[in-house]
N, C-alpha and C positions, 0 to 999 in steps of 0.2 A: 504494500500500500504506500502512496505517494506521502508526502511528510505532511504537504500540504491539507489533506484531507482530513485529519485526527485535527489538528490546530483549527479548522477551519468550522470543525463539529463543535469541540469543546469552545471555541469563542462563540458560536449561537447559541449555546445553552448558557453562558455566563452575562448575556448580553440578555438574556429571556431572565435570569436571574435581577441584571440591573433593574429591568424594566417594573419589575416587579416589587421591588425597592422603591425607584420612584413614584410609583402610584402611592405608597405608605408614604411620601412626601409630601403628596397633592395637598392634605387634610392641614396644613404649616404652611405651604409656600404655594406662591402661583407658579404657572406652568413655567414662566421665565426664571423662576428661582430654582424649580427642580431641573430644570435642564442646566442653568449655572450650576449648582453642585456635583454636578458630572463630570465637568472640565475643571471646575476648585478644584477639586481634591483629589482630580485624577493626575494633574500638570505636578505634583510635588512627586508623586510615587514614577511615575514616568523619567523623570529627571534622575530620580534614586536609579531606576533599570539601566537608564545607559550607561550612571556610575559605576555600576556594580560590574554588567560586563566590561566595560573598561579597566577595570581594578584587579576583576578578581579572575573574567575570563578570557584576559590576554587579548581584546579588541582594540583596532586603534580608533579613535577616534576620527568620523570622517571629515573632510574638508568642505564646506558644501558650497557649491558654486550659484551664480546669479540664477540659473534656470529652477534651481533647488528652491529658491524662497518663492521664486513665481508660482512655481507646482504648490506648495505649502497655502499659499494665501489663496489662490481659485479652490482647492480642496477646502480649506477650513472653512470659506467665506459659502462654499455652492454648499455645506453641509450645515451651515445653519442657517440659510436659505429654506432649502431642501424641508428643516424640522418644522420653521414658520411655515412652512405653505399646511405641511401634513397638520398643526396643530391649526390652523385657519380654516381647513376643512372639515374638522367636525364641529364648525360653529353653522354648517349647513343643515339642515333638517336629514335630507340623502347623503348623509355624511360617508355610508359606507360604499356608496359608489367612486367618491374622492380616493379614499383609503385604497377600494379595488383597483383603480389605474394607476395607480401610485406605485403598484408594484411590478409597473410593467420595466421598470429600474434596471433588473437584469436584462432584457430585451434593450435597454438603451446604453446599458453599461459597456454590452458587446460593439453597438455601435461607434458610441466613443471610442472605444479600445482600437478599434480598428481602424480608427481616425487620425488618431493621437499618437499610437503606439504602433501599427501596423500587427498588433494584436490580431490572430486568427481565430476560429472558431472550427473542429471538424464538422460534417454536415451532421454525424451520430449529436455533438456534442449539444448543436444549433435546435435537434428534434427534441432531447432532455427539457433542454431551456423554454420550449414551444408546451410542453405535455402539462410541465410543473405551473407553467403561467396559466393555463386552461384550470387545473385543478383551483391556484387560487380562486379564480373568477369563480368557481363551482359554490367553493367556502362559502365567498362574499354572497353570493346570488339566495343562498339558504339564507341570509341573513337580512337581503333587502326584502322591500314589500311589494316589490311587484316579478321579485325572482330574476332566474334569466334577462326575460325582455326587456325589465327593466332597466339592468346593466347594460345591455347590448342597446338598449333604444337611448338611452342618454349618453352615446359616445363625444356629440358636439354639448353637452352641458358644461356652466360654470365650472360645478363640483368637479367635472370628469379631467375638463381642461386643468385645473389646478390641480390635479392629483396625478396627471402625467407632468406638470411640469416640476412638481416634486420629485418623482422618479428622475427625470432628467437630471434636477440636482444632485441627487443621491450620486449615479449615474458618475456624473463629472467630479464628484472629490472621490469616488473609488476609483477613477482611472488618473487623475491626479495626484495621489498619494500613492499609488505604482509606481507613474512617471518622476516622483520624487526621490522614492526610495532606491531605484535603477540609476539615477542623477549622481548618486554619491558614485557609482562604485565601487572598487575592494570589492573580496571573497567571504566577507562576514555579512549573512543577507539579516542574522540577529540585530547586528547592531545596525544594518543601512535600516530596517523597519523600527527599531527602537530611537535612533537618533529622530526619523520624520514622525513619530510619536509623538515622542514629547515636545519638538518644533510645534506643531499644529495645535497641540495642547495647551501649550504655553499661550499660542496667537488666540485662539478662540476665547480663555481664558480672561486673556486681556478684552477684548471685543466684547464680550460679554460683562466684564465691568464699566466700562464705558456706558453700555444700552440701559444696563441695572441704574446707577449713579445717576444716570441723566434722568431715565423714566420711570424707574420703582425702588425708589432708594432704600426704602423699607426694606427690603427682601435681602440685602446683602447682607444687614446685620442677623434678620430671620434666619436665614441658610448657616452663619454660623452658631445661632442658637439651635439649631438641629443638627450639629457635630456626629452623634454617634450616627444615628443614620445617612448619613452625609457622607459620612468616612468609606461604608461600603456601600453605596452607589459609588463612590468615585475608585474606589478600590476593584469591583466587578468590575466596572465600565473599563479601565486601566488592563484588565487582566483582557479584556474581550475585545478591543482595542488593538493590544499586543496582539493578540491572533489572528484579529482583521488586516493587518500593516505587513505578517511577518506571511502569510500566507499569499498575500497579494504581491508581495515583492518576487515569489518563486512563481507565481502560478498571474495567467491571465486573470485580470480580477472578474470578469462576466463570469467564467466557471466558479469565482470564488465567491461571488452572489450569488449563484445559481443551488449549490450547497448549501450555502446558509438559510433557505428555504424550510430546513428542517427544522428549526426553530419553529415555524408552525406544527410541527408533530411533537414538536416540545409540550405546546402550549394545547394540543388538543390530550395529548397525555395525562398531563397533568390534572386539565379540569376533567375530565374523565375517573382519571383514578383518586384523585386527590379530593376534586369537589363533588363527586360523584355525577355529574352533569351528561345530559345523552342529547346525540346526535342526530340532525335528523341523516335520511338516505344521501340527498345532494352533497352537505358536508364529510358523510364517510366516504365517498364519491372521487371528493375533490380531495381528500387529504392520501387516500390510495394514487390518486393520478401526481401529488407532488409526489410520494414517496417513489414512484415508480419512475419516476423522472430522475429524481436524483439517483436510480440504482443502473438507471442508465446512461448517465452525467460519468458515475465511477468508473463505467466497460467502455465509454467511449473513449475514443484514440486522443493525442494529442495532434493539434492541426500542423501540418508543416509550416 
């Protein structure tokens, strides 16, 4: 098994973990607070990983050139882009229609990739990515109110528009935070994805104080009055992060979105066994068509 693949599992389930955290946030902070405490308290521990491998496991330190901060500031800047638009779309009533096109991310991440990077795709790999996007749609359709046709008949709506061009953002700082981590160089891909880590961490960090300070000042002091849970959102996020940077840097990142999918089997697991919660047919439908995607994302060839 590719290295990429185990890295790329365990950061969707520690990223399904963040998420999860943050919602226990909501109830203390607004949505701009708990996203802030993601990039707080992830930008110090990020800083610690480069030191460590630097220190302890014989890394050098990269040099990072002009194209490096340019990849770093379109990545940070299209990913919280990207979060406003996805959080601006559940202020719609068809909110889940926003959500469902928004995921068409990996279908756009390939494009970029291919744009930016001359990133390939094999055609096995392109049908995966095509199978698991249909299951999504399936999920979401159990879940609107007019089903299928709903989704399908509102592709020119508001919500639909902002929730592809959310994906698009996503899209563009996963294939600019490749293109960053490739920018360094050197044969340690640990420390090229850990160095563009903690750069990005750091940039959004700041950005996000500035937004806070200017427009909810309240919330910066809030966020460090919820320290302990703060610490691990920003500690998961940190950890699922590292795995998104480190897997992206080896592997095409549209495959490595395309993977990350599984977090939805995470999350259907979970309330299943955990909350006991049942499914209708569409939903066990569509989360069979991701998994079946992703088992064929794994046997697919790499593209020349």
């Amino acid at each position: 098994m590719d290295l990429w693949v185990p890295i790329t599992i365990a950061a969707a389930f520690l990223q399904n973990l963040r998420s999860a955290l943050q919602k226990h946030l909501k109830a203390s902070l607004s949505v701009s607070g708990a996203t802030f405490s993601r990039f707080a308290f992830a930008a110090p521990l990020a800083l610690l990983y480069v030191l460590l491998l630097w220190a302890m496991g014989d890394f050098a330190l990269p040099r990072p050139s002009l194209p490096f901060f340019g990849y770093i500031v379109i990545g940070g800047v299209s990913q919280i882009l990207a979060t406003a638009l996805l959080v601006h779309v559940f202020s719609f009533r068809n909110f889940v229609v926003g959500t469902t096109f928004s995921k068409t991310e990996t279908m756009q991440t390939a494009l970029f990739g291919f744009l930016l990077l001359g990133d390939r795709m094999s055609i096995l790999a392109a049908m995966a990515v095509v199978i698991s996007l249909v299951g999504v749609f399936l999920i979401s359709a159990a879940r609107a109110p007019k089903g299928i046709a709903g989704i399908v008949g509102s592709l020119t709506e508001r919500t639909a528009l902002i929730g592809m061009a959310s994906g698009a953002m996503f899209g563009i700082s996963a294939v600019s935070y490749r293109a960053a981590s490739l920018s360094l160089g050197g044969e340690g891909f640990l420390m090229q994805a850990a160095f563009t880590l903690a750069a990005v961490t750091v940039l959004q960090t700041a950005i996000m104080i500035l937004y806070l300070y200017a427009s909810e000042p309240g919330q910066l002091t809030a966020v460090l009055r919820s320290w302990r849970v703060s610490t691990l959102v920003g500690l998961t996020g940190m950890l699922a992060s590292a795995g998104w940077f480190t897997a992206m840097t080896v592997q095409n990142a549209a495959y490595v979105r395309a993977l990350g999918q599984v977090e939805l089997v995470f999350t259907f697991a979970a309330s299943y066994l955990v909350f006991g919660e049942r499914s209708s047919r569409l939903e066990l439908l569509g989360i069979a068509l991701v998994t079946f995607g992703i088992l064929v994302l794994l046997l697919a060839p790499e593209a020349g």
